[in-house]
N, C-alpha and C positions, 0 to 999 in steps of 0.2 A: 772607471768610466773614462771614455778615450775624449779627449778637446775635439775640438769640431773641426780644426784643424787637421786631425790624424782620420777624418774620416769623409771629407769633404774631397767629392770628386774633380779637379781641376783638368784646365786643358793642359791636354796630353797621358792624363790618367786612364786607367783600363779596367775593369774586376771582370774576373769571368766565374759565372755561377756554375755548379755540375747540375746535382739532379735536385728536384724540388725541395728539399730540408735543408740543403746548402743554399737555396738560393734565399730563403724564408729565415735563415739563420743569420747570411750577410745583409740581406733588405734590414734586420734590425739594427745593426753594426751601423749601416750609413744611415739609417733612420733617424739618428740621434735627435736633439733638440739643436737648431740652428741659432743664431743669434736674433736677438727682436728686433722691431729696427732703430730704436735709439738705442740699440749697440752694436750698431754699426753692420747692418745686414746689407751686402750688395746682390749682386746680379747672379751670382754667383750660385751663393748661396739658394736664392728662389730655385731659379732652374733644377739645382740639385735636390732640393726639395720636391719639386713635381713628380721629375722622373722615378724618385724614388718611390714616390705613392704611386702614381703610374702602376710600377711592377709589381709593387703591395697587390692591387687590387689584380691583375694578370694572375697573381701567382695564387690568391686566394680563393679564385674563381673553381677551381676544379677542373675545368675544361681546358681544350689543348689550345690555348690564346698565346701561350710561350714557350713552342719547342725549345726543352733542355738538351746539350748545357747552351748556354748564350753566354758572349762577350760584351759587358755594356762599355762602349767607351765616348770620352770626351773629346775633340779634336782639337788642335793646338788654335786653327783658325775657325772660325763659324761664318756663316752656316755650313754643316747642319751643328746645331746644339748638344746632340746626341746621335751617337751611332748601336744602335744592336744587330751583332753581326753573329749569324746563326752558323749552326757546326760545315755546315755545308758551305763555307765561306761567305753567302748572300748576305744582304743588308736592309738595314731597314733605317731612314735618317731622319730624326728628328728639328721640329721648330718649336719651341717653347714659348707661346705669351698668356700674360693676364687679360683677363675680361673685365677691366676697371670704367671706372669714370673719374676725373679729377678730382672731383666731389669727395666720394667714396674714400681716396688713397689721404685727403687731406684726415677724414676722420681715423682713419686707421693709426695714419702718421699722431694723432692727437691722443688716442688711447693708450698706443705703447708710449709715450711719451710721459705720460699719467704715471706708467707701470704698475697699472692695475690689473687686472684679471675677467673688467666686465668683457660682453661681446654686445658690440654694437646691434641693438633693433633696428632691422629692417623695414618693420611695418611702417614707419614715418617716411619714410625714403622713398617711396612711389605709392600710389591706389592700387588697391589691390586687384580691380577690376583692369588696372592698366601692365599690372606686373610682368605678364608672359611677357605681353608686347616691348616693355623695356627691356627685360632681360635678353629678348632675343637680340632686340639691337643692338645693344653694348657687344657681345659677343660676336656680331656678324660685323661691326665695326672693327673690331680686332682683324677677326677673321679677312677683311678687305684689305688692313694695314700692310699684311704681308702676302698677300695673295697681288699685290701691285707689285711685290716684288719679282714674280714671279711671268707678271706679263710683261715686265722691260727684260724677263732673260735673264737676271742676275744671277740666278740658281735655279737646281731643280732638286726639289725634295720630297719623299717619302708621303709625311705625317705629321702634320699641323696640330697641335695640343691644345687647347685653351684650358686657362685654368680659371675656374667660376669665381671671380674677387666681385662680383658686382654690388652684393650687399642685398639681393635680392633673392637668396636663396630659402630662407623661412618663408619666401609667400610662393615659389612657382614650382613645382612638381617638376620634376627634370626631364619626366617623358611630353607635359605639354610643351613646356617652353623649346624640346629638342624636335618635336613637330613642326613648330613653327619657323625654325634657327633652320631646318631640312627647307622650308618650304623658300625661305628668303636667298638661301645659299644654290638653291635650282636653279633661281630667278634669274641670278646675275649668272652662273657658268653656263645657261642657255642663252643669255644677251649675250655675253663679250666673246662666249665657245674660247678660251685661252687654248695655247699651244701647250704650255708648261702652267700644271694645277698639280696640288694637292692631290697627293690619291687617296690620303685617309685625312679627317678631320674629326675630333674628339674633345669632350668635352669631360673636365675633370671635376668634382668637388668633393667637400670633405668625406662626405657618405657615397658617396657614388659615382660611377664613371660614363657616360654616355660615347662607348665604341662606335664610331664611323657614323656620325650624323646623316651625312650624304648616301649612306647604303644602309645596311641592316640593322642599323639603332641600337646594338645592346647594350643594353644595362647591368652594368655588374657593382658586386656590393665589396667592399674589403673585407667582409669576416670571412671564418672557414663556413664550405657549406656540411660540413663533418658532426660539426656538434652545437650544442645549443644549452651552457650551461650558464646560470647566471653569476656564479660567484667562484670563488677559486682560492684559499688560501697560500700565500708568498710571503717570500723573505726579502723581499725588494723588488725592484722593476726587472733586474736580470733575472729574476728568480722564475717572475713572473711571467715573462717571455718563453722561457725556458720550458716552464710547465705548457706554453699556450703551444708550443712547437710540438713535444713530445705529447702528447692530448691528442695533438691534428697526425700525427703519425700513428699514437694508437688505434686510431679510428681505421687509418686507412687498413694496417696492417691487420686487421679483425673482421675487414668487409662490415664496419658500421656505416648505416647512410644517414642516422639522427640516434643522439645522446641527447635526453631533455633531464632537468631536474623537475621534481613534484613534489607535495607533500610541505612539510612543515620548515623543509630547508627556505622556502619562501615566503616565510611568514614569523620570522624570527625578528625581532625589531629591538633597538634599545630600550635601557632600565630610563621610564620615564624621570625616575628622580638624578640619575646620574647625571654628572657633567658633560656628557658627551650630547653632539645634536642629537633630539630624539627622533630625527625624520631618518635620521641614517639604521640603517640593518648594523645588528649585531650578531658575532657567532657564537656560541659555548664552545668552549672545548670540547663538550661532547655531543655536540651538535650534529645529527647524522646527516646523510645526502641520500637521497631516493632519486634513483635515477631510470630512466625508461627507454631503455634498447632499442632499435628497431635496426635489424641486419637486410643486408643486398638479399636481391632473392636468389634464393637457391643455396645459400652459405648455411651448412650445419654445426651445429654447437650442441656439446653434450652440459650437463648440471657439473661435469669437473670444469667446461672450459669457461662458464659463466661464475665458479667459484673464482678460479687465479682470475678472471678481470674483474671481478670485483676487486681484489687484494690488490692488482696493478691501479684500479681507479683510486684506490684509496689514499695511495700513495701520490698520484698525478695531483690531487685536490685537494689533496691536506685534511679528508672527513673522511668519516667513517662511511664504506658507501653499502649502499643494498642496491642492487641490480636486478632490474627487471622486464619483463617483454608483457606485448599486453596484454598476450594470454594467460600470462601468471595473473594478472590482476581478477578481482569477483568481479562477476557480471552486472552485481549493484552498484558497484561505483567508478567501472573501468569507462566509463564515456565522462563522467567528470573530472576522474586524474585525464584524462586522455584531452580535454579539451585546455585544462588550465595549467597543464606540461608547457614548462619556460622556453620560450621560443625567445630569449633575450642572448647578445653575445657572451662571452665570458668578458668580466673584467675585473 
């Protein structure tokens, strides 16, 4: 396991990704765990932390949001925060800030201080009926902070990030609150019309990314949209990456568009009288995985090519797998497997 030091991107540093398995391979390398913040986490660090979820969720997406290869780099001075500079030499330059409130950061600061592991409740922190509306403002107040930079001339930059710290995020749906955050952000670059704005504005949090508030709104999620298993046997966190990489590659390379788990692999739970929690899933060893195919259309596959992937899933997952499409399944109970098929990520 590499220090955070050996992986933390500083000004003047560079990685450059090739094609999509390298870039999903290094995003895990700099993924690592950063420091909390009573051990001493600075500016640094956060930034580096964003951007790398950032490209997490890019790279996750499926779609062409990150012509490969790309160079991510840091500059010695900021702004910008970040540079991704694409093969054809253009650019694209980053401004990195939190969507905080004082408030908010005092209790954060108070949790890791704890060095506990709760997560602070939201639901205290505003009415629910008033939530959108704070959430939006805390982020459009960010979003003003440095957008004044930008009307004294200081810089001109790319793509403005906000990362969702408001502590509001269990009560506001990302697409409401990112309506309203659109509607407040019109408001003011139709009053002031600036010379020098933002051309992309984004919204980041843990589950989700809100692309270009200001224009097309999408919403992308960090999982693969490739497969949909719920469990996975490893031999560690490396392990476990490892299989979650090679999985998202088998798919691609087999023309799958969904891999679900069914069947009894979901329904396997702990020995009530054991020591272990009994709310948590247990696996046997000889625990099988049923699993439910569904290929790009037009992709053929004979009864040999669905044998070896089964033998390659088996090995991917660590179970024993049976492999299925859902015209193998009976007509008496293919709408049942077919509805309660695990649409959960791997983990």
């Amino acid at each position: 396991m590499s220090t955070i030091g050996e992986v933390l991107l500083r000004p003047g540093d560079s990685v450059r990704f090739g094609d999509r398995d390298d870039l999903l391979e290094r995003l895990d390398h700099l993924g690592q765990r950063i420091p909390a913040r009573h051990e001493g986490r600075t500016r640094e660090h956060r930034e580096h932390f964003v951007m790398v979820r950032y490209l997490h969720f890019l790279a996750r997406t499926g779609e062409n949001f990150l012509p490969l290869p790309v160079t991510l780099a840091k500059p010695r001075q900021d702004p910008p925060d970040f540079v991704l500079e694409w093969l054809d030499g253009s650019q694209e330059t980053f401004e990195l800030t939190d969507g905080s409130t004082a408030e908010h950061q005092k209790k954060l600061s108070a949790t890791s201080a704890s060095r506990n592991n709760l997560i602070l409740s939201a639901v205290n922190q505003a009415p629910e009926r008033d939530a959108v509306q704070r959430w939006a403002d805390i982020l459009f107040a960010a979003f003003l902070k440095k957008a004044e930079g930008l009307l004294r001339g200081r810089f001109d930059l790319d793509h403005l990030l906000l990362y969702d710290l408001t502590g509001l995020r269990l009560l506001v749906p990302i697409e409401l609150g990112g309506m309203l955050l659109k509607q407040k952000l019109g408001d003011w670059l139709g009053e002031k019309k600036p010379a020098h704005r933002f051309r992309r504005v984004s919204v980041l949090r843990d589950t989700a990314l809100l692309v270009d508030v200001e224009g097309e709104q999408r919403i992308l999620h960090g999982k693969s949209p490739l497969f949909r298993i719920p469990v996975l046997r490893s031999h560690g966190e490396e392990d476990l990456k490892r299989r979650l990489r090679n999985l998202d590659r088998f798919c691609r390379d087999h023309s799958i568009r969904h891999l679900k788990a069914f069947g009894s692999i979901l329904g396997d739970v702990a020995d009530p009288w054991a020591d272990s929690d009994p709310d948590l899933p247990v696996f046997r060893e000889d625990s099988d995985m049923d699993l439910l195919v569904e290929f790009e259309p037009g992709t053929r596959v004979t009864l040999f090519d669905m044998a070896r992937m089964e033998r390659e899933l088996s090995e991917l997952t660590g179970f024993k797998v049976d492999l299925r499409t859902a015209g193998d399944l009976s007509r008496y109970f293919r709408d049942e497997v077919l509805q309660e098929a695990a649409e959960l990520r791997a983990s």
